[in-house]
C-alpha atoms as a printed R data frame, in Angstrom:
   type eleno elety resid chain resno       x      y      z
1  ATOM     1    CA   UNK     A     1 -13.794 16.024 36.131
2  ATOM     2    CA   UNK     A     2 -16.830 14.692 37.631
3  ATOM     3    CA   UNK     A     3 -16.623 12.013 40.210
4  ATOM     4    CA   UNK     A     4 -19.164 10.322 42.405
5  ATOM     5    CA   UNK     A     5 -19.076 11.666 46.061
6  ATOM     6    CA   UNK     A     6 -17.579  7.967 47.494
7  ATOM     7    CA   UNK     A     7 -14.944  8.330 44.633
8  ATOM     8    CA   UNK     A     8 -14.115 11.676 45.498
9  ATOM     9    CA   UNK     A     9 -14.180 11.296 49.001
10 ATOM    10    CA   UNK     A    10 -11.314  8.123 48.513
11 ATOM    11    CA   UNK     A    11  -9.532 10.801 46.450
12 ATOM    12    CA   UNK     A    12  -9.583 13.242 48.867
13 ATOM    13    CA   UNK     A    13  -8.356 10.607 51.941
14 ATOM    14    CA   UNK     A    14  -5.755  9.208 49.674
15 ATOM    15    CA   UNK     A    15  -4.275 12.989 49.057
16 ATOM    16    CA   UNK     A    16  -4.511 13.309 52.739
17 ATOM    17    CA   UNK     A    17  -2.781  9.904 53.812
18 ATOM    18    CA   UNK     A    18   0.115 10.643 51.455
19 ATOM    19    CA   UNK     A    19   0.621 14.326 52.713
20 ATOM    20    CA   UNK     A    20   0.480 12.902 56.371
21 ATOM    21    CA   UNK     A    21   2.979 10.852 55.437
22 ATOM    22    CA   UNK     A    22   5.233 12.884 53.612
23 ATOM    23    CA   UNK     A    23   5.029 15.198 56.757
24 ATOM    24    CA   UNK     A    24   5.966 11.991 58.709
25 ATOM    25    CA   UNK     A    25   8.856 11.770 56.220
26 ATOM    26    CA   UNK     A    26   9.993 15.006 56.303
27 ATOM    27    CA   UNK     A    27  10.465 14.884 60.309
28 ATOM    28    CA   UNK     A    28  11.754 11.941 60.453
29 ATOM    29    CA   UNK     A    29  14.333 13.029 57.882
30 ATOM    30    CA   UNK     A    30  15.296 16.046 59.707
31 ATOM    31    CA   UNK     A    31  15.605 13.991 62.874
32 ATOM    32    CA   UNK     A    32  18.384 11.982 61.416
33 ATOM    33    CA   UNK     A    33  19.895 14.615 60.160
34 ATOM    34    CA   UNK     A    34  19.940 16.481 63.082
35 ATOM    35    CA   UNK     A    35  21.527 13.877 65.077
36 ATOM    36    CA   UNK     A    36  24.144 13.149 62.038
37 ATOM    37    CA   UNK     A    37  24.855 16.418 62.656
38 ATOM    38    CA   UNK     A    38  25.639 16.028 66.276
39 ATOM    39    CA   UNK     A    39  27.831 12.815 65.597
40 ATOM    40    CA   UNK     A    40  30.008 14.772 63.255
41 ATOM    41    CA   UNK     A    41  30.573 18.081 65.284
42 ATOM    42    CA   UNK     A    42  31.929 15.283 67.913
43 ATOM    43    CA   UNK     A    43  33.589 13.512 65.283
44 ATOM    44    CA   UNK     A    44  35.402 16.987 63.805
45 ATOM    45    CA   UNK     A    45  36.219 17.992 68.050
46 ATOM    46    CA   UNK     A    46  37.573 14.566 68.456
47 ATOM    47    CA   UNK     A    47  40.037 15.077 65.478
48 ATOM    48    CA   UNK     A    48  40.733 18.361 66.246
49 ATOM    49    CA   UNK     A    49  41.942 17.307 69.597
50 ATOM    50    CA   UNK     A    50  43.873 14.773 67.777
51 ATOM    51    CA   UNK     A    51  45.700 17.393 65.883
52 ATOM    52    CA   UNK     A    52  46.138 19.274 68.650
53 ATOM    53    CA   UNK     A    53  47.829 16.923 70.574
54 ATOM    54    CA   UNK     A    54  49.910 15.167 67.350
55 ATOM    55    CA   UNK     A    55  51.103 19.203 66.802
56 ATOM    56    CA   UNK     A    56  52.258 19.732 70.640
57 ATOM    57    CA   UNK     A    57  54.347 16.248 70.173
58 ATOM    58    CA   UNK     A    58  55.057 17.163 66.877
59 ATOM    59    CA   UNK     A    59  56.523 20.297 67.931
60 ATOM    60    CA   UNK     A    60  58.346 18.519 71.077
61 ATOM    61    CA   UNK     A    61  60.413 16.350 68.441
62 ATOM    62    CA   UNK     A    62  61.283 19.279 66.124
63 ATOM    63    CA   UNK     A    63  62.678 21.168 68.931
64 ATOM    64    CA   UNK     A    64  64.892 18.363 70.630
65 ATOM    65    CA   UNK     A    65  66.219 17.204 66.669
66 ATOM    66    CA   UNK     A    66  67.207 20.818 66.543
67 ATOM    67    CA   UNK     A    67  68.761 20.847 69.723
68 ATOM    68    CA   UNK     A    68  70.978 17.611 69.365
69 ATOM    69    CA   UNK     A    69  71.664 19.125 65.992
70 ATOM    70    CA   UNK     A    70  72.522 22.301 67.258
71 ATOM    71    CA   UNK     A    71  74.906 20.351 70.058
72 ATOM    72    CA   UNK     A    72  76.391 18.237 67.595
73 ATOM    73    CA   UNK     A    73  77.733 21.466 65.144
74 ATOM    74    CA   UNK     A    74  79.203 23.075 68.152
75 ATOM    75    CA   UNK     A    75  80.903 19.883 69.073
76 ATOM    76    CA   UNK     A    76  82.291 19.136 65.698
77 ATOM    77    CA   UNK     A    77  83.212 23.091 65.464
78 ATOM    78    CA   UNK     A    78  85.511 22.625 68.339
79 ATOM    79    CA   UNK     A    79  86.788 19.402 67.710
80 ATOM    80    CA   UNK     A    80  88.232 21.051 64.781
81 ATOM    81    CA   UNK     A    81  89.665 23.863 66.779
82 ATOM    82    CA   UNK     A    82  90.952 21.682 69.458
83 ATOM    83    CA   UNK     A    83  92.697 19.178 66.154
84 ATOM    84    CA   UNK     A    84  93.411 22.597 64.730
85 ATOM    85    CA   UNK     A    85  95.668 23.949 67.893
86 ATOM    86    CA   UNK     A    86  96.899 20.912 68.649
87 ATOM    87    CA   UNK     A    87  99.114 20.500 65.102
């Protein structure tokens, strides 16, 4: 390929714009990714404190349902007994 030196001298600065900017690109790309990246590891503590605390009240209910439930069996166990000795 033969090419007068002005020609290849614009061929040369046009290869060289478009790496520059393809460098520019590529930085700026990994930029935003990097702070994506940032946003979500807040985003994924944020919802693992969520979790955390829907789990502790979660917990909280299970324990007083079993409780009542537990009082209410032993109530209706001797309300038989007490029908039961009364008869």
């Amino acid at each position: 390929m033969k090419l007068s030196e002005e020609k290849a001298k614009e061929f040369v600065q046009t290869i060289d714009e478009f790496n520059a900017n393809r460098f520019d690109d590529s930085i700026a790309t990994k930029l935003f990714v990097k702070e994506e990246v940032g946003y979500l590891k807040e985003e994924i503590n944020l919802v693992k404190n969520e979790v955390r605390r829907v789990e502790v009240s979660l917990t909280k209910a299970i324990f007083w349902s079993g409780l009542v439930q537990f009082i209410a069996i032993v109530g209706s166990v001797l309300a038989i007994f007490n029908f039961a000795m009364h008869k």
